[in-house]
Backbone bond lengths (Angstrom), bond angles and torsions (degrees), N, CA, C in turn:
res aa  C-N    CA-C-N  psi(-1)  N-CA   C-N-CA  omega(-1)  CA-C   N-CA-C  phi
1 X - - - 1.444 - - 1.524 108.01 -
2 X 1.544 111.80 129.82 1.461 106.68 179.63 1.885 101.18 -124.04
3 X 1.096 107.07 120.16 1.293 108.31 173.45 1.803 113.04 -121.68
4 X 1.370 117.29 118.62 1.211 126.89 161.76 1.153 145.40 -105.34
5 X 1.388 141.07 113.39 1.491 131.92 -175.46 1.544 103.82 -135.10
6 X 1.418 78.37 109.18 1.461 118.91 -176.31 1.983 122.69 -88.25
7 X 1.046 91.09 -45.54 1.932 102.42 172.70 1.293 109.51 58.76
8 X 2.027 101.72 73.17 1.399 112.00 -162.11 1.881 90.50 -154.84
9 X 1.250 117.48 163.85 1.681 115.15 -144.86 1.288 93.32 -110.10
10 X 1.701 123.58 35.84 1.629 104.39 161.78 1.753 99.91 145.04
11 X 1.655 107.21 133.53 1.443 77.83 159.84 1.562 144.28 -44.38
12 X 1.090 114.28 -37.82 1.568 123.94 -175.53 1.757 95.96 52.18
13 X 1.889 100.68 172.88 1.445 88.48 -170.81 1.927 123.51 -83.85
14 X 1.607 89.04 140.52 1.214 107.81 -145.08 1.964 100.14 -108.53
15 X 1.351 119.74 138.44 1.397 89.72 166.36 1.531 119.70 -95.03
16 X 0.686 108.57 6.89 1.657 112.02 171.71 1.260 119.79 -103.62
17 X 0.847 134.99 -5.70 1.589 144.09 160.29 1.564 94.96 -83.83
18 X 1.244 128.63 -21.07 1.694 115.52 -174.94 1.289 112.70 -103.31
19 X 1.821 113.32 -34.09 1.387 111.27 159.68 1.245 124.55 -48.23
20 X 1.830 112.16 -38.71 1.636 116.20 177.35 1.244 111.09 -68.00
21 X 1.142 127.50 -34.12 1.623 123.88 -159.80 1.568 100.65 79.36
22 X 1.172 130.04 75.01 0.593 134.61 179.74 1.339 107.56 -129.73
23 X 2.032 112.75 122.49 1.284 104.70 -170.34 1.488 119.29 -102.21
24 X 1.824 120.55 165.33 0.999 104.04 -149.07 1.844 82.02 -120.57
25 X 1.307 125.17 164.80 1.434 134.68 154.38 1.561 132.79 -57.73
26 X 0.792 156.42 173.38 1.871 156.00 -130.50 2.415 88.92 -95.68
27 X 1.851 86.27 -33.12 2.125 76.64 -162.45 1.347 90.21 -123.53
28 X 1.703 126.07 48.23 1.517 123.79 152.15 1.204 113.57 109.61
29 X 1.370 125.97 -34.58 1.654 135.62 -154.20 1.152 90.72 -68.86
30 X 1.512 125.24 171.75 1.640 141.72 160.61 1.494 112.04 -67.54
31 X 0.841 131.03 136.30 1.722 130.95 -179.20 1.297 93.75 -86.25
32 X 1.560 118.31 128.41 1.899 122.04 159.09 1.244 95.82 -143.94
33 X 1.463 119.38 161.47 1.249 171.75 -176.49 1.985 95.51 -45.57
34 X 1.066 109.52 -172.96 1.135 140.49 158.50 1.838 110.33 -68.77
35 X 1.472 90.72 -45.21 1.493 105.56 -164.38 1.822 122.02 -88.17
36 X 1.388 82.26 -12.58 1.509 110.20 178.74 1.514 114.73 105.82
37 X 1.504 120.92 -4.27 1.268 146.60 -158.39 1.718 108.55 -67.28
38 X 0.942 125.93 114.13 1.758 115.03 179.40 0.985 85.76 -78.85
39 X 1.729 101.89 179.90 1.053 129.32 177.15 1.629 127.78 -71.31
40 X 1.545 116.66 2.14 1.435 128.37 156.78 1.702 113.41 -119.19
41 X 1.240 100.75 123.27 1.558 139.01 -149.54 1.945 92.06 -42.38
42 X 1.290 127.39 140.41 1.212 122.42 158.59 1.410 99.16 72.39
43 X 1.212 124.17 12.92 1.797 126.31 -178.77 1.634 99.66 -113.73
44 X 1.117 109.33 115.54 1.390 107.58 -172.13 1.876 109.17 -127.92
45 X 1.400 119.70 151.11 1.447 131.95 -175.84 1.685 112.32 -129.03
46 X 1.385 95.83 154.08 1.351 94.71 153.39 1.925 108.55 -167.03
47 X 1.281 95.96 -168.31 1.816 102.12 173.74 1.608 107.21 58.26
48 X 1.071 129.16 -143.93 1.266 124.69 -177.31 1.609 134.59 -67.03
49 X 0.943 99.34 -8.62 1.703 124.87 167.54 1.238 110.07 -56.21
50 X 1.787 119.63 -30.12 1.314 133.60 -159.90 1.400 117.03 -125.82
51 X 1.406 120.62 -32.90 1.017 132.79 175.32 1.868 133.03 -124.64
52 X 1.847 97.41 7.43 1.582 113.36 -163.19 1.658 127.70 59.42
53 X 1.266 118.20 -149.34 1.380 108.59 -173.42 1.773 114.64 -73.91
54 X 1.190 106.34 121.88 1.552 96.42 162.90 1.528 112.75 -144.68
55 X 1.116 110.56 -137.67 1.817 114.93 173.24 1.259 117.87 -93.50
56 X 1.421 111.42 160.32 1.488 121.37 -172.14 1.461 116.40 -58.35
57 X 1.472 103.58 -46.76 1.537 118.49 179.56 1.464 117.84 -68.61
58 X 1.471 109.79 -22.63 1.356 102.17 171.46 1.551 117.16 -78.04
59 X 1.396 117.13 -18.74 1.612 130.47 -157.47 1.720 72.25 -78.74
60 X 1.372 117.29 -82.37 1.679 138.05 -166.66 1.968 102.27 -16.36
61 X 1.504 95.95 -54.53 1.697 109.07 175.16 1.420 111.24 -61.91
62 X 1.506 123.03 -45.07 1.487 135.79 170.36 1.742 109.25 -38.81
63 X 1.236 116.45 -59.40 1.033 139.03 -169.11 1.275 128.05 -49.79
64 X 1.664 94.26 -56.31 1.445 123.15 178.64 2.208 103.59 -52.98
65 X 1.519 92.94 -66.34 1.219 92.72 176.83 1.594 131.29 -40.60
66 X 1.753 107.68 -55.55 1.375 119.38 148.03 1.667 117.64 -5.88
67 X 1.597 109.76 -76.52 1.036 130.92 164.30 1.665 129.08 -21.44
68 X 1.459 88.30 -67.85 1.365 101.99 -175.57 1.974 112.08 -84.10
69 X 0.935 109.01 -17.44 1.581 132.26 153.11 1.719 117.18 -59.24
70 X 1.493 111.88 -44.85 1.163 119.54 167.03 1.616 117.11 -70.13
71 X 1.443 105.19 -53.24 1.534 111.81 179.53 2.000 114.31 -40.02
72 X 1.378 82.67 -41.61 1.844 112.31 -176.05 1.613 81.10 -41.61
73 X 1.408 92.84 -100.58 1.563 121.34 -150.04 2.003 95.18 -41.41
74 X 1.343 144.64 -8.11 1.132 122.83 -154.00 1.809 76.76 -107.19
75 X 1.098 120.77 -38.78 1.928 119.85 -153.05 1.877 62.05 -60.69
């Protein structure tokens, strides 16, 4: 499990997001799910990765879901 929180305004281009194939949305962000889920299985995002720069409290709320998105996919 790799979890990072960084408090930075976006992936921007990344090489590990390109080694993964990992796809991105129309203005840069990581594309996920409902669940927070990218588009490679058990790969999950949140906070600015998903939505670019915003507030702390929104990342914290981001997260949570992540979380509970993660909890999902493991039962």
């Amino acid at each position: 499990m790799i979890l990072l929180a960084m408090g930075f305004v976006g992936p921007g281009k990344n090489r590990l997001i390109d080694e993964l194939g990992i796809e991105l949305d129309s203005k840069g962000n990581v594309r996920a799910d409902a669940k927070h889920m990218t588009n490679k299985e058990g790969l999950f995002v949140a906070g600015d990765m998903t939505s670019g720069q915003s507030l702390a409290v929104r990342a914290i709320g981001d997260g949570r879901k992540a979380a509970r998105g993660i909890a999902a996919y493991l039962k």
